[in-house]
C-alpha positions as CSV (number, residue, x, y, z in Angstrom):
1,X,0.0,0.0,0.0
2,X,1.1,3.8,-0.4
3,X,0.6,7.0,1.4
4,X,-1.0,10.5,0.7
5,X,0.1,13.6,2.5
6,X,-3.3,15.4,3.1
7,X,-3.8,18.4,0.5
8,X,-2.7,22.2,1.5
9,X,0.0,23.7,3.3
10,X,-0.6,22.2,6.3
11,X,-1.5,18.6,5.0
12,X,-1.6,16.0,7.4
13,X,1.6,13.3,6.4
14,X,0.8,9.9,5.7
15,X,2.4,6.9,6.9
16,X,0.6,3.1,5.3
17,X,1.3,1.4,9.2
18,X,0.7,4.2,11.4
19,X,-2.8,6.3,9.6
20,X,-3.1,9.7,8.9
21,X,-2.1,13.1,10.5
22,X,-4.9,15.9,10.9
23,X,-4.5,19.1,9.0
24,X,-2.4,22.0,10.7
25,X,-4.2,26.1,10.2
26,X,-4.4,27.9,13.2
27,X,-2.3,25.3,15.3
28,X,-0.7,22.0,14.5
29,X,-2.9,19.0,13.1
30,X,-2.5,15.8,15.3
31,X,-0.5,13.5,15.4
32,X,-0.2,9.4,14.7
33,X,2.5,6.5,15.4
34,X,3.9,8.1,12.2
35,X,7.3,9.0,12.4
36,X,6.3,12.2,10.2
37,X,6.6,15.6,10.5
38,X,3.8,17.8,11.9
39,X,3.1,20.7,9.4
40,X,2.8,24.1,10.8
41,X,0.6,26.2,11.5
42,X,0.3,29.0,8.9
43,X,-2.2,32.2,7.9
44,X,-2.4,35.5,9.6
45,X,-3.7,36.1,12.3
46,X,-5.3,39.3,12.4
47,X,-5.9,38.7,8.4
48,X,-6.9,35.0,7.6
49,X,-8.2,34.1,4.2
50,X,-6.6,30.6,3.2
51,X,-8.2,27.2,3.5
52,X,-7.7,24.8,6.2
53,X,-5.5,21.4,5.2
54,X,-6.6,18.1,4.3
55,X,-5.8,15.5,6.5
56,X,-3.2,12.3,5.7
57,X,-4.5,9.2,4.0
58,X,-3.7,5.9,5.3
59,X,-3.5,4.3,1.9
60,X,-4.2,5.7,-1.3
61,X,-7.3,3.9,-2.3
62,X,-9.6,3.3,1.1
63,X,-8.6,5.6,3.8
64,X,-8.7,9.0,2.3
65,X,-8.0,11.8,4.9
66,X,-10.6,14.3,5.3
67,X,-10.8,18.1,4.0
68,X,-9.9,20.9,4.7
69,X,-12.7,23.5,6.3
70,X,-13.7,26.4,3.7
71,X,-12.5,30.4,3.6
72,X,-15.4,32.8,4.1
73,X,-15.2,36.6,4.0
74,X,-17.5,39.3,4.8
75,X,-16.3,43.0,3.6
76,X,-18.9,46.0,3.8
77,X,-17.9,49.6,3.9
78,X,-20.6,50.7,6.7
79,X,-22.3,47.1,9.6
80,X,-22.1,43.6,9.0
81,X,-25.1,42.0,11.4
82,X,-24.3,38.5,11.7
83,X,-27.0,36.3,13.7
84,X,-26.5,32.9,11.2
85,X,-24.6,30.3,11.6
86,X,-21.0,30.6,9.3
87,X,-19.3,26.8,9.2
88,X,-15.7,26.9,7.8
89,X,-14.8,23.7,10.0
90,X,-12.9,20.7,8.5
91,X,-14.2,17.3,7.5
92,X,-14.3,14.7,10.3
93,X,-13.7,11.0,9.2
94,X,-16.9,9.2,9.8
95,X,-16.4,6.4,13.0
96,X,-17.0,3.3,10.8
97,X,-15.0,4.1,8.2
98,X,-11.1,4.8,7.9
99,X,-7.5,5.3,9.6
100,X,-7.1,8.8,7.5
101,X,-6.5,12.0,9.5
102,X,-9.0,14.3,9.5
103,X,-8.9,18.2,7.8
104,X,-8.4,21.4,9.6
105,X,-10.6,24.0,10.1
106,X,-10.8,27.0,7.3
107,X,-10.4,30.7,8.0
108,X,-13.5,33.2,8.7
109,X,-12.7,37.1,8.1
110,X,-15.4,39.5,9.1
111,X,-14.2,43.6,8.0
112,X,-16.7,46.1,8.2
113,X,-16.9,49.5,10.0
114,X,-19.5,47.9,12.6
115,X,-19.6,44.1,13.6
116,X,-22.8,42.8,15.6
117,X,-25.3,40.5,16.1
118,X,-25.3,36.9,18.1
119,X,-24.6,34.0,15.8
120,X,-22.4,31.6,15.3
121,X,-18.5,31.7,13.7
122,X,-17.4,28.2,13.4
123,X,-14.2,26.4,12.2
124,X,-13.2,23.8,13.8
125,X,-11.4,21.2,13.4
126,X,-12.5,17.6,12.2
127,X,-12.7,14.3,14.2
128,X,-10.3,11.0,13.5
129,X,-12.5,8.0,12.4
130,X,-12.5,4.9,14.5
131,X,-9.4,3.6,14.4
132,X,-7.3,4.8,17.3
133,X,-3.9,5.7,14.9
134,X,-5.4,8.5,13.2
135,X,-5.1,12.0,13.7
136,X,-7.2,14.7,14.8
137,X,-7.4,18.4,13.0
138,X,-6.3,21.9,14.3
139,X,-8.9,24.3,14.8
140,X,-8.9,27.4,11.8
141,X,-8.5,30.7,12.1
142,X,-11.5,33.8,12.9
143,X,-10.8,37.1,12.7
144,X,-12.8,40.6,12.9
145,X,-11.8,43.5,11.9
146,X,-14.0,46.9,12.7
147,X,-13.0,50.8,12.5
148,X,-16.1,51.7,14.3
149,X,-17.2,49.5,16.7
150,X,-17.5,45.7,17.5
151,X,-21.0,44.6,19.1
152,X,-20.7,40.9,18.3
153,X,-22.1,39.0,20.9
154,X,-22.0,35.6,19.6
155,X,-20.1,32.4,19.5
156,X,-16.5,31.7,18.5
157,X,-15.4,28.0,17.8
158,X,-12.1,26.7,17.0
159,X,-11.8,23.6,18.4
160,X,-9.3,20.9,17.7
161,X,-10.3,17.7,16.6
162,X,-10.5,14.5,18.6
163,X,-7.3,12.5,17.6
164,X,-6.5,8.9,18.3
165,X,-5.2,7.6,21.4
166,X,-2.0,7.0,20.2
167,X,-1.2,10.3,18.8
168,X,1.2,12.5,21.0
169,X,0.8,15.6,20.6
170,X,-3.0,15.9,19.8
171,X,-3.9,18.2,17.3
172,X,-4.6,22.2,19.1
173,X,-7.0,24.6,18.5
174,X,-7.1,27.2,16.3
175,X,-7.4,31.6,17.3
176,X,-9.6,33.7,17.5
């Protein structure tokens, strides 16, 4: 059998004995028996806009690694009102189904002269699959940017993905 590294700058590496690593963004993707190398963390912080990493394949033709969350941006000249719910998060690997890592969480960019409302700002990262080598996903990146004022009242999640149990470091969160 043969390994995929996961797709994006912070693809997950790939290893046919050990499963898949989660996707790095806004923190490091988790990790597996592998004897890989974790890829960064990468964006801007203040600024994000790029898509969150795929996450390693155990084998090229059953265990694919999940993808990588979206990039969503919001630009308006006078408020943005956000009360919705905006899901950049990555692709978890369904619990039945393979020994892939699983895809970080995209990037969410709000930039307006006034920011409110109460919704939801998600991207998290995705969950390993059943089998306990995989990898967990880092948590994206969410960032808003006002001149006037910021009233946003609602929820921020950048969660890190659960990874397998053999996996040292786990995969971390993303920023907000």
């Amino acid at each position: 059998s043969s390994s995929v590294k996961g797709a994006g700058p912070g693809g997950g590496a790939s290893q046919a004995s050990a499963g898949g690593m989660g996707g790095s963004h806004g923190g490091d993707g988790g990790k597996t028996d592998c004897n890989c190398r974790i890829a960064p963390a990468y964006d801007s912080l203040v600024y994000p806009v790029r898509l969150g990493s795929g996450g390693g394949a155990y084998d090229s033709s059953a265990h694919h690694g999940g993808m990588g969350g979206g990039a969503v941006q919001f630009h308006a000249g006078d408020t943005v009102e956000m009360n919705g719910t905006v899901n950049a998060s990555g692709i978890s690997i369904p619990s039945w189904a393979t020994a892939g890592g699983s895809g970080s969480g995209g990037a969410i960019l709000i930039n307006a002269s006034t920011i409110k409302g109460n919704g939801k700002l998600e991207a998290n990262g995705g969950n390993k699959g059943s089998y306990s080598t995989a990898g967990g996903a880092a948590g994206g990146r969410i960032a808003l940017r006002y001149r006037v004022s910021n009233q946003y009242v609602g929820v921020f999640e950048v969660g890190a993905g659960v990874s397998g149990t053999s996996g040292t470091p786990g995969p971390m969160n993303g920023t907000v």
